[in-house]
C-alpha positions as a Markdown table, in Angstrom:
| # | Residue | x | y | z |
|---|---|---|---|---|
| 1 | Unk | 111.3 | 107.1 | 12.1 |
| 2 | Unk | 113.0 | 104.2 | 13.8 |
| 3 | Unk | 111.8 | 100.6 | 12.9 |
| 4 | Unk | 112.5 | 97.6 | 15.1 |
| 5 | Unk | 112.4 | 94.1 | 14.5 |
| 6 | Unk | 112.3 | 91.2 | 17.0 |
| 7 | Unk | 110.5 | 89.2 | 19.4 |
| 8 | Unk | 108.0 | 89.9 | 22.3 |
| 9 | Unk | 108.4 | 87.8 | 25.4 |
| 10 | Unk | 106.1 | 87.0 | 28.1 |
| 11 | Unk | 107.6 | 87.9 | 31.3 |
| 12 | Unk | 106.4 | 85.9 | 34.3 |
| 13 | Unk | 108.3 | 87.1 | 37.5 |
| 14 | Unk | 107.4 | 84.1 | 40.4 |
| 15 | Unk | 107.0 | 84.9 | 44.0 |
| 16 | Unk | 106.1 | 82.9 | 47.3 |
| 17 | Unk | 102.6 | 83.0 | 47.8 |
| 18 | Unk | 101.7 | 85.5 | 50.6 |
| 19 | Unk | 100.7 | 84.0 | 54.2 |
| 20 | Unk | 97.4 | 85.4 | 53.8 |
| 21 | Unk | 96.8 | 83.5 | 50.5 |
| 22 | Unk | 98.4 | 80.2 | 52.5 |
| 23 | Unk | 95.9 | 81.0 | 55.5 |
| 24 | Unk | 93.1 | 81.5 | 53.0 |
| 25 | Unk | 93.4 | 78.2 | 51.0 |
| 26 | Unk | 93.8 | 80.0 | 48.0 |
| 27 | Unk | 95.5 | 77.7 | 45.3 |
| 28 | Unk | 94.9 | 74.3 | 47.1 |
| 29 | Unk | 94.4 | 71.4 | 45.4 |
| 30 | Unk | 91.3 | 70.2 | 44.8 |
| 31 | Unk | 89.7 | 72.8 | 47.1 |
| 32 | Unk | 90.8 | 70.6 | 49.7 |
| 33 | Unk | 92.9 | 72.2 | 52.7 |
| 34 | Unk | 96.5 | 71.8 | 53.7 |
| 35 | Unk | 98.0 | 74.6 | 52.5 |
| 36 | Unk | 100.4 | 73.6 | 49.8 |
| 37 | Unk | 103.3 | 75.9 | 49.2 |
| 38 | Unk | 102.9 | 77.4 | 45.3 |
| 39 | Unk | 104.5 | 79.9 | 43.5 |
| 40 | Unk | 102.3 | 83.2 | 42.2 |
| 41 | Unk | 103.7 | 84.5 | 38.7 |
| 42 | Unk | 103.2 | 88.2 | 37.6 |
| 43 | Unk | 102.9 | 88.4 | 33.3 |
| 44 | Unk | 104.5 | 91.1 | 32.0 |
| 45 | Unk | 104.9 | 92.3 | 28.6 |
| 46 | Unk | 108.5 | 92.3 | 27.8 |
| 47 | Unk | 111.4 | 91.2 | 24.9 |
| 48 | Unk | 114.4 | 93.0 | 24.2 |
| 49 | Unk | 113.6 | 94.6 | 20.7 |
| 50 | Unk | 109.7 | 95.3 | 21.9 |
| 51 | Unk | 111.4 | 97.0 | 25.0 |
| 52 | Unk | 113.5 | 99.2 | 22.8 |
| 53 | Unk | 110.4 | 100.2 | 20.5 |
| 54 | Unk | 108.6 | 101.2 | 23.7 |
| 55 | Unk | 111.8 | 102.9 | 24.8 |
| 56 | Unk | 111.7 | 105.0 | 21.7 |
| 57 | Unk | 108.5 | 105.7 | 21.3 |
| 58 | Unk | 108.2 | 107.1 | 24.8 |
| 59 | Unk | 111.0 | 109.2 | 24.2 |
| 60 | Unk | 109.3 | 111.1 | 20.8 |
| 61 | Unk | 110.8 | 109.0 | 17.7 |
| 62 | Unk | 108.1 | 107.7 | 15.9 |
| 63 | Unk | 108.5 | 103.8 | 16.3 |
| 64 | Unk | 107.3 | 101.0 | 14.0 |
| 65 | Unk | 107.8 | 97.0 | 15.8 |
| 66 | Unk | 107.7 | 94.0 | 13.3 |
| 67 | Unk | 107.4 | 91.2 | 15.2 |
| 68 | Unk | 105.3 | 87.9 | 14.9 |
| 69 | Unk | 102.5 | 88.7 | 17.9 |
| 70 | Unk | 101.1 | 85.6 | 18.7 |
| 71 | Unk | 96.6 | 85.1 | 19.0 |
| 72 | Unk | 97.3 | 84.1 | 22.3 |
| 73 | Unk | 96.7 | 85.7 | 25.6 |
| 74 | Unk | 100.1 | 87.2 | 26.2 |
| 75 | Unk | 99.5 | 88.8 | 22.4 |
| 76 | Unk | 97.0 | 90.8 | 23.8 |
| 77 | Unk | 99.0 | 92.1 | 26.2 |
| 78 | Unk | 102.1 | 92.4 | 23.7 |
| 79 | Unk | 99.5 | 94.8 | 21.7 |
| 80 | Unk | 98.1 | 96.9 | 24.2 |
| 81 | Unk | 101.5 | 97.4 | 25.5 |
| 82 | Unk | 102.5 | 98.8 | 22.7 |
| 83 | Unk | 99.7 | 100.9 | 21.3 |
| 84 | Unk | 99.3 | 102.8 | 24.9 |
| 85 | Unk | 103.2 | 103.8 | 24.2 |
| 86 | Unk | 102.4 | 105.0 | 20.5 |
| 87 | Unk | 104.5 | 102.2 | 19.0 |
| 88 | Unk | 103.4 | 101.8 | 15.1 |
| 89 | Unk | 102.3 | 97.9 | 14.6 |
| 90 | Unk | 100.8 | 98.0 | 11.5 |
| 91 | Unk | 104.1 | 95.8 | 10.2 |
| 92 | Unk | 103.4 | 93.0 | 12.9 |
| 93 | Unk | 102.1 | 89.7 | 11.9 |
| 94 | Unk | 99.1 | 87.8 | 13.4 |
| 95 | Unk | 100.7 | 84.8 | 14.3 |
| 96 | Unk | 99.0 | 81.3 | 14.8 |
| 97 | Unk | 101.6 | 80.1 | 17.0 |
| 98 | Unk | 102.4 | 80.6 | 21.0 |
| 99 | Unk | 104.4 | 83.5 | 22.4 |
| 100 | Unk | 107.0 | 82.8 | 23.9 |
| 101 | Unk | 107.4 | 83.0 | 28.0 |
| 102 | Unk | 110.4 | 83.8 | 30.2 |
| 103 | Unk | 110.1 | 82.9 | 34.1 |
| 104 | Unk | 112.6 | 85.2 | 35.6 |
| 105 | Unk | 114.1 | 85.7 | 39.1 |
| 106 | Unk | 115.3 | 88.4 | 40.5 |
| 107 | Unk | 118.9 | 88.3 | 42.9 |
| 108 | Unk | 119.1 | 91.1 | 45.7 |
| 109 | Unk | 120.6 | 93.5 | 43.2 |
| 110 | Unk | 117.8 | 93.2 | 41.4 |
| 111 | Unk | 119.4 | 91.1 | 38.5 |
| 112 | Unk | 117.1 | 88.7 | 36.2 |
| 113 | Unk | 118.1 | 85.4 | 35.8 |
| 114 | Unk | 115.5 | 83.4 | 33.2 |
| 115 | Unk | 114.4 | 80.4 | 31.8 |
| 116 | Unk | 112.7 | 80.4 | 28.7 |
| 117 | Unk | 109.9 | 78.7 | 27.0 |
| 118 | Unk | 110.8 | 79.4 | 23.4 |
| 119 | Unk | 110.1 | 76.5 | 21.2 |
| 120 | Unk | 107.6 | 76.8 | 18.1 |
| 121 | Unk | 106.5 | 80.1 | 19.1 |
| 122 | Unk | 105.8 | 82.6 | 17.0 |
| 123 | Unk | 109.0 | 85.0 | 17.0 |
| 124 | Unk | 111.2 | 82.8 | 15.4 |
| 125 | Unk | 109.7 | 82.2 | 12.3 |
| 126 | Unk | 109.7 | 84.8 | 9.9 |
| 127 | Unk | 109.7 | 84.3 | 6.1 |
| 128 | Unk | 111.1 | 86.2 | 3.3 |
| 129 | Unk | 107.3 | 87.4 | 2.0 |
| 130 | Unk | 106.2 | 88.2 | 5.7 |
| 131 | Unk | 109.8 | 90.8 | 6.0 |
| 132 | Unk | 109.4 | 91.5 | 2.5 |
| 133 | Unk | 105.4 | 92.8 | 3.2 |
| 134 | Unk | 106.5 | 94.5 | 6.3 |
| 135 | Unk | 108.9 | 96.8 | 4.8 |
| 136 | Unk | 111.2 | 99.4 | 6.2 |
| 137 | Unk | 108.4 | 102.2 | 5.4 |
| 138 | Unk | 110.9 | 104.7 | 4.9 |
| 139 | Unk | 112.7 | 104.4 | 8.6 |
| 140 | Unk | 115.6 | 106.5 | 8.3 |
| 141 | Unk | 117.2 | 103.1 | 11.1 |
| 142 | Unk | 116.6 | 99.7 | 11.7 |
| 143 | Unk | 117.2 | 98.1 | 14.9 |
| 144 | Unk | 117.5 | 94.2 | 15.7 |
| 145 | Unk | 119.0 | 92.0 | 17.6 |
| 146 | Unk | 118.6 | 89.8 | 20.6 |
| 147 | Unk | 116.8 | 86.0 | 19.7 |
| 148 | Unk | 115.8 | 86.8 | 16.7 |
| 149 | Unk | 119.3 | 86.5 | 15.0 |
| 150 | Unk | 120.1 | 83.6 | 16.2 |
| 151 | Unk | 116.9 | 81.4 | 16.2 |
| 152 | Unk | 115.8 | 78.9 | 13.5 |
| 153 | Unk | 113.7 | 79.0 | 11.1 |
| 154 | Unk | 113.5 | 82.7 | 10.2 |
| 155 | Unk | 116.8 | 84.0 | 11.3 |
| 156 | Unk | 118.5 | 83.9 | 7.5 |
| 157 | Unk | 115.4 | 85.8 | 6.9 |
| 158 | Unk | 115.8 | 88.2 | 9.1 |
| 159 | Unk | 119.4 | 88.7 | 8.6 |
| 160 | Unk | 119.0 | 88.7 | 4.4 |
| 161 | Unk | 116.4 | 91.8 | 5.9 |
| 162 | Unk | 118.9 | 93.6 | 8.1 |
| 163 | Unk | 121.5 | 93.3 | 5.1 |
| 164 | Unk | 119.5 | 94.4 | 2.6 |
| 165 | Unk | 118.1 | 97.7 | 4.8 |
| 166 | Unk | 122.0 | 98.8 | 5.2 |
| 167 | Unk | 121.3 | 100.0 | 1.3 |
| 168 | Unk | 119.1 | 103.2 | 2.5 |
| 169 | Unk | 119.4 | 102.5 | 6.8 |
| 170 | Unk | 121.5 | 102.9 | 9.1 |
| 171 | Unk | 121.7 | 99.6 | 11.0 |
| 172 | Unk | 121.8 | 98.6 | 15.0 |
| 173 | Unk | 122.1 | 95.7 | 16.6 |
| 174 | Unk | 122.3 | 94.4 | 20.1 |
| 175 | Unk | 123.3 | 90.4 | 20.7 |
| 176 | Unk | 121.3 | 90.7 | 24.0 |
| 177 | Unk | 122.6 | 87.2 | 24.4 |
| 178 | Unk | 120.9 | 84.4 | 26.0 |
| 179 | Unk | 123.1 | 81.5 | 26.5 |
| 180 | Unk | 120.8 | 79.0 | 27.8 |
| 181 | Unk | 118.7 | 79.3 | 23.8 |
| 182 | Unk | 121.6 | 79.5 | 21.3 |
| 183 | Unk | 125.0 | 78.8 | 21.0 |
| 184 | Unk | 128.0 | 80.8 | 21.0 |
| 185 | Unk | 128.7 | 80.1 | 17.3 |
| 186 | Unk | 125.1 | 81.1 | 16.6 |
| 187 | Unk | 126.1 | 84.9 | 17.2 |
| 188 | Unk | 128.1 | 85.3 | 14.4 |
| 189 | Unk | 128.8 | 89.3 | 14.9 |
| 190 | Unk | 131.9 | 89.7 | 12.4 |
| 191 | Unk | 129.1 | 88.7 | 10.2 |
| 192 | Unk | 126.2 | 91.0 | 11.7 |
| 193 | Unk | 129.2 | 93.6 | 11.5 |
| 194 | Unk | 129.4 | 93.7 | 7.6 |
| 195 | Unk | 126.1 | 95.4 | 7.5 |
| 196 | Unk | 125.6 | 97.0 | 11.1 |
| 197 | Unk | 126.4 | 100.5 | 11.6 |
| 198 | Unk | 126.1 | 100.3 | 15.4 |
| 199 | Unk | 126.6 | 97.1 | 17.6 |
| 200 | Unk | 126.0 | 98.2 | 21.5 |
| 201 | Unk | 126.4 | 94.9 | 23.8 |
| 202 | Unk | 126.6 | 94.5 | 27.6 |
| 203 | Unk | 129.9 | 93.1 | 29.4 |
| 204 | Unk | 128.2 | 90.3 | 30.3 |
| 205 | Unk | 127.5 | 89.7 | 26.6 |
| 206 | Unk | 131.2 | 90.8 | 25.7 |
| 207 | Unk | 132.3 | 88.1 | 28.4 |
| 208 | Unk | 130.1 | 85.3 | 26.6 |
| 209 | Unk | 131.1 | 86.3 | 22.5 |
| 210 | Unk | 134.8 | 87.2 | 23.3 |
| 211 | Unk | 136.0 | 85.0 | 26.4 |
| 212 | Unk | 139.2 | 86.7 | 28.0 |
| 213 | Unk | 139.8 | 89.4 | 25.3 |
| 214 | Unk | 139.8 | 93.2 | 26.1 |
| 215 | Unk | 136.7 | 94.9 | 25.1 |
| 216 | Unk | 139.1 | 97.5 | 23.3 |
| 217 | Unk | 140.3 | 94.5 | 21.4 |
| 218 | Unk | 136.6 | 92.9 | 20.7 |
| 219 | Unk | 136.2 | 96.4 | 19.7 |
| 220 | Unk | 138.4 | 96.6 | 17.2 |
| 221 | Unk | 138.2 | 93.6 | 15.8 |
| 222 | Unk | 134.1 | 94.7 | 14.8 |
| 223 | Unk | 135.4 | 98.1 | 13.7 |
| 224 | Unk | 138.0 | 95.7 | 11.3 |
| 225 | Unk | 134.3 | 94.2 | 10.2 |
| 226 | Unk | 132.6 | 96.8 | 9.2 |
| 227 | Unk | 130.8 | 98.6 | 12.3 |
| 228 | Unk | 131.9 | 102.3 | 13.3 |
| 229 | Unk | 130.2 | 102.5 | 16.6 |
| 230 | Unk | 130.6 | 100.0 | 19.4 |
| 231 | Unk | 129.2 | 100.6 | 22.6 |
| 232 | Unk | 129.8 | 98.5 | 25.9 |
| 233 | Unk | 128.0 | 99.2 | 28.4 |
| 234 | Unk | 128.7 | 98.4 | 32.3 |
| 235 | Unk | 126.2 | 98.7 | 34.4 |
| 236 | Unk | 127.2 | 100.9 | 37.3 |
| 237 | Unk | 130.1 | 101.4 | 35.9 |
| 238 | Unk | 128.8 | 103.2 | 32.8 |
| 239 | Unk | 129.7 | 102.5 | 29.2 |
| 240 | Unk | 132.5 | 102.3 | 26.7 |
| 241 | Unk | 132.4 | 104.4 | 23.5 |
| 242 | Unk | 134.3 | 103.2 | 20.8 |
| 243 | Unk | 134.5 | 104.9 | 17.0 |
| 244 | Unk | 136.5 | 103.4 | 14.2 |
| 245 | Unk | 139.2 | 102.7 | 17.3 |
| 246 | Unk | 139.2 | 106.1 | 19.4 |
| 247 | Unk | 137.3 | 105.5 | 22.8 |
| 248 | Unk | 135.5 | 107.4 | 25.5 |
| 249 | Unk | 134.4 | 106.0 | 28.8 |
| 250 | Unk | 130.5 | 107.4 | 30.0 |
| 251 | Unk | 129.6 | 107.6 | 33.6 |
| 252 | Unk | 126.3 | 106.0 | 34.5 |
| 253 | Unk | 124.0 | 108.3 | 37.0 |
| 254 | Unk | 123.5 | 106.9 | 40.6 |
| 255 | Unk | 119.8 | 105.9 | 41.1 |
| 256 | Unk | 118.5 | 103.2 | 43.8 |
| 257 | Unk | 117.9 | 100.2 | 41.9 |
| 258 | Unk | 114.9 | 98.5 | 42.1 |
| 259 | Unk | 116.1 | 95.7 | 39.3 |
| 260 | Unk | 117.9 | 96.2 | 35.9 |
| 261 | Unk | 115.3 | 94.5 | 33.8 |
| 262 | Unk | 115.1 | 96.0 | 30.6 |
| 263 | Unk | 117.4 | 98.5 | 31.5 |
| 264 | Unk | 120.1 | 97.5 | 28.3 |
| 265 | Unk | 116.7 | 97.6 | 26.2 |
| 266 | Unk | 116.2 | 101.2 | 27.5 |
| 267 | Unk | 120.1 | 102.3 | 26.4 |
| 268 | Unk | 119.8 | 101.4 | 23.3 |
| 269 | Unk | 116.7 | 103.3 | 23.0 |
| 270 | Unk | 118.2 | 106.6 | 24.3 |
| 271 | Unk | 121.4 | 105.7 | 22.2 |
| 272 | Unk | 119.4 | 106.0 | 19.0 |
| 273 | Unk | 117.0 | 108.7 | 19.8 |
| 274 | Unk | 119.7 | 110.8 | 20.4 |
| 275 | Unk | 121.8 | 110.2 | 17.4 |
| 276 | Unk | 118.5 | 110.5 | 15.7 |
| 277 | Unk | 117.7 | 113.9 | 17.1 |
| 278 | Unk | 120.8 | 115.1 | 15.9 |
| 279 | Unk | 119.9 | 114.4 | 12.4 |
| 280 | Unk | 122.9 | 111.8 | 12.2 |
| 281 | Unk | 121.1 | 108.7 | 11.1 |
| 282 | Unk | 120.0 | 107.6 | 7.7 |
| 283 | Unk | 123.4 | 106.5 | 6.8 |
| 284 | Unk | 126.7 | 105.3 | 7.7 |
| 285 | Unk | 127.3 | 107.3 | 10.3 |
| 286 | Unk | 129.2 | 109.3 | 8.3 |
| 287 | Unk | 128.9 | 112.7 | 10.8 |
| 288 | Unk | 129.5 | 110.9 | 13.7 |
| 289 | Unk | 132.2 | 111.9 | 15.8 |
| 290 | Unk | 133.3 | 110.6 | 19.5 |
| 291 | Unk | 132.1 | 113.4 | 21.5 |
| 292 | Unk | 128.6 | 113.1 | 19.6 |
| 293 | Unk | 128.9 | 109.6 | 20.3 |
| 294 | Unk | 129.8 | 110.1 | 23.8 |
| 295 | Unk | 127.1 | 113.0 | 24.4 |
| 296 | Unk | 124.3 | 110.1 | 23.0 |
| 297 | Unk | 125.5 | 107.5 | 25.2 |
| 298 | Unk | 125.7 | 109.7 | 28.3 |
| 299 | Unk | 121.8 | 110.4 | 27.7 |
| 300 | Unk | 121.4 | 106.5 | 27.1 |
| 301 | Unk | 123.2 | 106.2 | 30.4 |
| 302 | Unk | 120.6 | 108.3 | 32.0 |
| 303 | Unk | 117.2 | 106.5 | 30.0 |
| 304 | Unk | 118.6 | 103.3 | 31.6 |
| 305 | Unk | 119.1 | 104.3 | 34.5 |
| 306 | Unk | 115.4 | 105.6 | 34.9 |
| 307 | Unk | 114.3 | 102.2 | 34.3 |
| 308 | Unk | 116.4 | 100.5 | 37.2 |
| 309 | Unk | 115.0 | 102.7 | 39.3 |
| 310 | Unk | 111.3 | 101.4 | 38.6 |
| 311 | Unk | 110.2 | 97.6 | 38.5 |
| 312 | Unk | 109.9 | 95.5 | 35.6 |
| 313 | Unk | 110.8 | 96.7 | 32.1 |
| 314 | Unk | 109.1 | 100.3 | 32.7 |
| 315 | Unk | 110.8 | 103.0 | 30.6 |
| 316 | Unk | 110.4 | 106.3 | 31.1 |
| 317 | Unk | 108.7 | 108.9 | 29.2 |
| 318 | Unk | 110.4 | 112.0 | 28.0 |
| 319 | Unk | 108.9 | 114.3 | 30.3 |
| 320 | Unk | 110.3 | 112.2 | 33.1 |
| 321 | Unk | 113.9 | 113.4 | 32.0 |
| 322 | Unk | 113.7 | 116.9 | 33.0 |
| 323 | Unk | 112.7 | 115.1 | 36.8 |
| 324 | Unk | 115.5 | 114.8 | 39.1 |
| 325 | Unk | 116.7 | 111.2 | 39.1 |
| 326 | Unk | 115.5 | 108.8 | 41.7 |
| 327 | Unk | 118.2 | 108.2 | 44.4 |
């Protein structure tokens, strides 16, 4: 069993209203006509950790989420979401405050840009007792990463959790960084690094922690800090593999791309289920060798690449991986 800790995110993708709607009158002020342009936003259930535990789930590893769900409408949704994938929330807290809400958009490669509505919600403030309550429940991993790290007031909490699961876990993280909510300094990985086992980040996240520097180099400077496994991945362009300093590079498959919206989520999903189907987590990693580690990201590869080739954070299931990939 795999347990993973982080936020849920409301994911509001805008689009033009439709002529129809404009011809209609729908959305005008005041009932009066005119038809004033507006902007029509689609909620989806989303958040980098919550994506992962889907991820897993869907794949077959029994998946707990602890994560602060808010009372609010998008909770709801944040719950049903993952129930219907067989995600375990019976470590989740029933939080008084908001959840938080992304409005993304989406470029013609399908990349999300977003702007979040984060403050005083509910993701970002775990306590001690609330962690302490929650428990690992005898996860053989523990996966974090992403906002709750970084954001104030329960990310000492959260990363006093992480270090203290190392004793009897193995430990993952992924940065997932968002620039436009925390600061550079606020991703302090040599640190995360002391207790992490695996730390898989995207270039674009590699370009933001390490400006100019080699990702062999960023590499080996978190190996120096305590994590064996680094992963990079590369969109398109597949993945770097790094172990205690020897590398392998992983092709990505070729699907048509619809967007890329919880497609890192996704890899880190297929990263771990894989490790964990080999019987190699629980630990330090200590088993691990690079074409194991190659061999798991290779199937990550092909998890996220399923989920570009749907909209919206959409994962698939592990029946769909016996299907011939979407071109």
């Amino acid at each position: 069993m795999i347990s993973v800790l982080g936020e849920c995110v409301a994911d509001a993708f805008a689009g033009r209203a439709s002529g129809e709607d404009a011809r209609s009158g729908a959305g005008q002020r005041g009932g009066q006509g005119g038809g004033d342009p507006e902007l029509a936003l689609r909620v989806l259930p989303g958040g980098g950790p919550a994506n992962t535990a889907v991820a897993l789930a869907r794949l077959g590893t029994p998946t707990r989420f602890l994560g602060r769900i808010s009372r609010d409408v998008f909770g709801g949704l944040f719950r049903d979401r993952l129930a219907a994938s067989g995600v375990d929330v019976s470590g989740c807290v029933d939080a008084a405050e908001p959840s938080t809400l992304a409005v993304a958009s989406l470029d013609a490669r399908g990349q999300a840009a977003y702007s979040f509505h984060a403050e005083g919600a509910a993701d970002w403030r775990w306590t001690a007792g609330e962690l302490a309550a929650a428990g690992l429940g005898g996860s053989s991993c523990l996966h974090t990463g992403s906002l709750a790290l970084v954001r104030e007031p329960g990310r000492e909490a959260v990363l006093r959790f992480a270090a203290e699961a190392a004793a009897r876990a193995t430990v993952s993280i992924d940065p997932n960084v968002r620039p436009g909510l925390a600061p550079r300094e606020a991703y302090d990985v040599p640190r995360w690094c002391a207790f992490a086992d695996i730390v898989k980040l995207s270039a674009d996240d590699l370009a933001f922690l390490a400006p100019g520097a080699a990702a062999e180099h960023a590499c080996d400077a978190w190996h120096a800090a305590g994590a064996r496994l680094v992963v990079v991945t590369r969109g398109a362009a597949g993945a770097l593999v790094s172990l205690d300093g020897s590398r392998a590079q992983v092709a990505a498959p070729r699907v048509g791309v619809v967007d890329t919206v919880g497609a890192g989520d996704a890899f880190t999903a297929g990263l771990l289920h894989r490790l964990g189907e080999r019987g190699l987590l629980g630990g330090r990693l200590d088993r691990l060798d690079l074409d194991t580690a190659a061999d798991a990201a290779a199937f990550a590869a092909r998890v996220a690449a399923l989920t570009c080739a749907v909209a919206g954070a959409n994962p698939p299931w592990a029946y769909q991986l016996t299907e011939p990939a979407p071109s």
